[in-house]
ChimeraX commands (.cxc) that place a marker at each C-alpha (Angstrom):
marker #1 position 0.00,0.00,0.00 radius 0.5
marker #1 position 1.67,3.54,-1.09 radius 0.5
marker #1 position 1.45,6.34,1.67 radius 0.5
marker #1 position -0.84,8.68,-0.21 radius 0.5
marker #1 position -1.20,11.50,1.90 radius 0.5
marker #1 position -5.01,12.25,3.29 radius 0.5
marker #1 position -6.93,15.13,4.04 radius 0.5
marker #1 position -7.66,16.41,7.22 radius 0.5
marker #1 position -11.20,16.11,9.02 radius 0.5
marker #1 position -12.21,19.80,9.73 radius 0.5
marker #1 position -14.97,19.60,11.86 radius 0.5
marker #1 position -16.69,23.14,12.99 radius 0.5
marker #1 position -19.20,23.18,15.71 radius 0.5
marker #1 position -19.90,27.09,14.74 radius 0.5
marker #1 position -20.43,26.99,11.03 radius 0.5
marker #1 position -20.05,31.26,11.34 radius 0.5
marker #1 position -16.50,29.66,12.86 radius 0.5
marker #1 position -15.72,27.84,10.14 radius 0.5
marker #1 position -16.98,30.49,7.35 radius 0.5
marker #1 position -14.81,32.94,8.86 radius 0.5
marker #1 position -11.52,30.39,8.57 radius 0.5
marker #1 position -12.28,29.46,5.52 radius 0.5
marker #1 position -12.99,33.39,4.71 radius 0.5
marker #1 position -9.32,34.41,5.90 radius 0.5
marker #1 position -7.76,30.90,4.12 radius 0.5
marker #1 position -9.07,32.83,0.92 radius 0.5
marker #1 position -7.84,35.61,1.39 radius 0.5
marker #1 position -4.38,34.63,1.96 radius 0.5
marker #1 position -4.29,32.41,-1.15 radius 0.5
marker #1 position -4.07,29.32,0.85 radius 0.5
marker #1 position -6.09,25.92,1.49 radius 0.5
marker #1 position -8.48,25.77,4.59 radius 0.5
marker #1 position -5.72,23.26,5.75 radius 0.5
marker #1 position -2.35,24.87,5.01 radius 0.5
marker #1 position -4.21,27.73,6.84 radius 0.5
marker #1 position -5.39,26.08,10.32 radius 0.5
marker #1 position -1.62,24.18,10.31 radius 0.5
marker #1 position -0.26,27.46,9.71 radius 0.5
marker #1 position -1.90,29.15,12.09 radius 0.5
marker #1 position -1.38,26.11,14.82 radius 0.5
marker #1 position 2.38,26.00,14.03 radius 0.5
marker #1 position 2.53,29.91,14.39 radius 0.5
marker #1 position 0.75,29.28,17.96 radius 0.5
marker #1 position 3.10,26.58,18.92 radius 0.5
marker #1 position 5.95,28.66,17.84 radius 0.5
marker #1 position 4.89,32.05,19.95 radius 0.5
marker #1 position 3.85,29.37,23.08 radius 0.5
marker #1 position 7.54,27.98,22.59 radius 0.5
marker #1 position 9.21,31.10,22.62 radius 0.5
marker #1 position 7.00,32.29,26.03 radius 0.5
marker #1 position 8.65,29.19,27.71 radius 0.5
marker #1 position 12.00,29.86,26.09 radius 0.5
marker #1 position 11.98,33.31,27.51 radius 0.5
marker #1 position 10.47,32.49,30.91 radius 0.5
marker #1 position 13.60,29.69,31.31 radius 0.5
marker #1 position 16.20,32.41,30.54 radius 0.5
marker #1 position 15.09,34.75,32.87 radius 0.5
marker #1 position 14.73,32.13,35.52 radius 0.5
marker #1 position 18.19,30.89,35.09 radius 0.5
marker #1 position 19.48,34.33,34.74 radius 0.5
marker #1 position 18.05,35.31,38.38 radius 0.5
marker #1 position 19.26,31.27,39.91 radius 0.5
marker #1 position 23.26,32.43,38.45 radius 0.5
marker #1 position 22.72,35.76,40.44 radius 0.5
marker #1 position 21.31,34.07,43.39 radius 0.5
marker #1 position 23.92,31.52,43.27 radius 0.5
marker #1 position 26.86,34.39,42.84 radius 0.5
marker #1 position 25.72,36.91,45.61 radius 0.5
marker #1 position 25.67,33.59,47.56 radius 0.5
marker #1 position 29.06,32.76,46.70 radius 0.5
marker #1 position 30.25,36.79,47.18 radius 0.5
marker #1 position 28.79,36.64,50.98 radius 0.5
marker #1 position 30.35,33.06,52.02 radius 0.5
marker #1 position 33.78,33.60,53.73 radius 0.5
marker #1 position 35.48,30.47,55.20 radius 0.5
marker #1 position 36.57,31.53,59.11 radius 0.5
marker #1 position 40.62,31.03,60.02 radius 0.5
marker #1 position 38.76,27.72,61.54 radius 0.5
marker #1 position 37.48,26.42,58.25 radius 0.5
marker #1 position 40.69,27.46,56.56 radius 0.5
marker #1 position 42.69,25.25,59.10 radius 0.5
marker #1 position 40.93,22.60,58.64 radius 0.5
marker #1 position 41.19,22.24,55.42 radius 0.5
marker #1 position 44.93,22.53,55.23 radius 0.5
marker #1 position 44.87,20.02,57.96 radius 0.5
marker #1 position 42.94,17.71,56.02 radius 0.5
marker #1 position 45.22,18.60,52.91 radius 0.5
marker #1 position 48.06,18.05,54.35 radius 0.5
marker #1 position 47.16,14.65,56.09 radius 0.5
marker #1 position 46.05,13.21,52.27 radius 0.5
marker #1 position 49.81,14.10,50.94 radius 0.5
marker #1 position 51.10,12.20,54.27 radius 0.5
marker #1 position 48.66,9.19,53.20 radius 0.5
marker #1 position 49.32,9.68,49.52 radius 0.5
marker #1 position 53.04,10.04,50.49 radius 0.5
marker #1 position 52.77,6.53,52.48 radius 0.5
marker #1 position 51.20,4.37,49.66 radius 0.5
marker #1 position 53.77,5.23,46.96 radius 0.5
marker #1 position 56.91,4.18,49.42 radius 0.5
marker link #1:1,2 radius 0.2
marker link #1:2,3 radius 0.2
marker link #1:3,4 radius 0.2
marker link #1:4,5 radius 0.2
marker link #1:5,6 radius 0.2
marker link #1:6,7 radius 0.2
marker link #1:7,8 radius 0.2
marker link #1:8,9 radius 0.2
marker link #1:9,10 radius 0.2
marker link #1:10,11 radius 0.2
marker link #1:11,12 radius 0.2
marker link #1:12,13 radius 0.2
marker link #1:13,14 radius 0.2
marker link #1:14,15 radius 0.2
marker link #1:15,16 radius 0.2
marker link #1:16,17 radius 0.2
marker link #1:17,18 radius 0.2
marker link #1:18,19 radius 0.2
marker link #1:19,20 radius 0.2
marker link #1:20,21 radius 0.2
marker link #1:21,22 radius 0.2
marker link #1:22,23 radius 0.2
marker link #1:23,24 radius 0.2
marker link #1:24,25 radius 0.2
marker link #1:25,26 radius 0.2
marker link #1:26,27 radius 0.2
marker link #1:27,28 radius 0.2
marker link #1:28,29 radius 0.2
marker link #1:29,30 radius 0.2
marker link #1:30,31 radius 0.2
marker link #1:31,32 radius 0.2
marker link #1:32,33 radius 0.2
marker link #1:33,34 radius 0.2
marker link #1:34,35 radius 0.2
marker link #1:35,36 radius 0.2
marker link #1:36,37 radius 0.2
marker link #1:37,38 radius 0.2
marker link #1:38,39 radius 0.2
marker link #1:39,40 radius 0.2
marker link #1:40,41 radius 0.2
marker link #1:41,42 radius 0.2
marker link #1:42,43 radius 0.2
marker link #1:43,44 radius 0.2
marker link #1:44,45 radius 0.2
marker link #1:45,46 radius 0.2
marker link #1:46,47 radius 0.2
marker link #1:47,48 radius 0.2
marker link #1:48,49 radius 0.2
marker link #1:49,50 radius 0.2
marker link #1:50,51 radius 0.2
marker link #1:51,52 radius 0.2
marker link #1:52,53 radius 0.2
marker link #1:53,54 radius 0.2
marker link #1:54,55 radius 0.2
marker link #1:55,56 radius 0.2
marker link #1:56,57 radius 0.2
marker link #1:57,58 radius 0.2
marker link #1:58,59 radius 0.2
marker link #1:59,60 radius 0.2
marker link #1:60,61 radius 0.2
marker link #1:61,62 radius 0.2
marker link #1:62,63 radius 0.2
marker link #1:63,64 radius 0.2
marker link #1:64,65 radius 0.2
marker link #1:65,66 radius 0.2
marker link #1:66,67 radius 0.2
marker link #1:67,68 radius 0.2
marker link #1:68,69 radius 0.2
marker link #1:69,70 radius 0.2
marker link #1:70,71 radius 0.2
marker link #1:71,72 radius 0.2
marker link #1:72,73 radius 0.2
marker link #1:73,74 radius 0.2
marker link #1:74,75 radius 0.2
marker link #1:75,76 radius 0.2
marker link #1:76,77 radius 0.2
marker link #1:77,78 radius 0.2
marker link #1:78,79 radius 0.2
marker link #1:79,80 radius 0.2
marker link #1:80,81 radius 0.2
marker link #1:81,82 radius 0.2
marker link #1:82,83 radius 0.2
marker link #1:83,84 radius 0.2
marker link #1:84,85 radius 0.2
marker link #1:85,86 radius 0.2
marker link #1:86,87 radius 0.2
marker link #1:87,88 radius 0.2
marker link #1:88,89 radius 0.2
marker link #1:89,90 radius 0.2
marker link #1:90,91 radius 0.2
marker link #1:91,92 radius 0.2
marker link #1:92,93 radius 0.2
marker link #1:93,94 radius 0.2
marker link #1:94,95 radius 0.2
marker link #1:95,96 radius 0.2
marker link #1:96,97 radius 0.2
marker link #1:97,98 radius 0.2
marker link #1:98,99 radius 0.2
view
């Protein structure tokens, strides 16, 4: 069996609805179909873009969330010590496995 394309099963509740589509299909030189698709892609495309912008922002305000939180944490002399401590007890371990 070929794949023949078929036509699409426009169904209008409002027939003033559907005179009005098929009104505007004709007047932009197109087929009812190739209009509705048109005008669902164009839909999809704008709804698309909404999320698209709506993800940028929201990242955009998480990096400068996450960098003032970086700018206001200072490690204490404590932390600092302890972390060369524990630095310098891996090189001692480190140190011991390759003798």
């Amino acid at each position: 069996m070929p794949n023949t394309p078929k036509a699409m099963n426009l169904r209008f509740r409002d027939p003033r609805q559907r005179a009005a589509i098929e009104a505007a299909a004709k007047q932009a030189g197109v087929s009812l179909q190739e209009y509705i698709l048109s005008a669902a892609y164009a839909r999809a495309t704008a709804v698309e873009e909404r999320f698209l912008e709506g993800f940028k922002a929201s990242m955009a305000r998480s990096g400068a969330a996450f960098a003032a939180e970086a700018d206001s944490v200072d490690a204490g002399a404590e932390q600092r010590a302890a972390e060369a401590d524990a630095l310098r007890e891996l090189e001692r371990q480190e140190q011991g496995h390759a003798a």
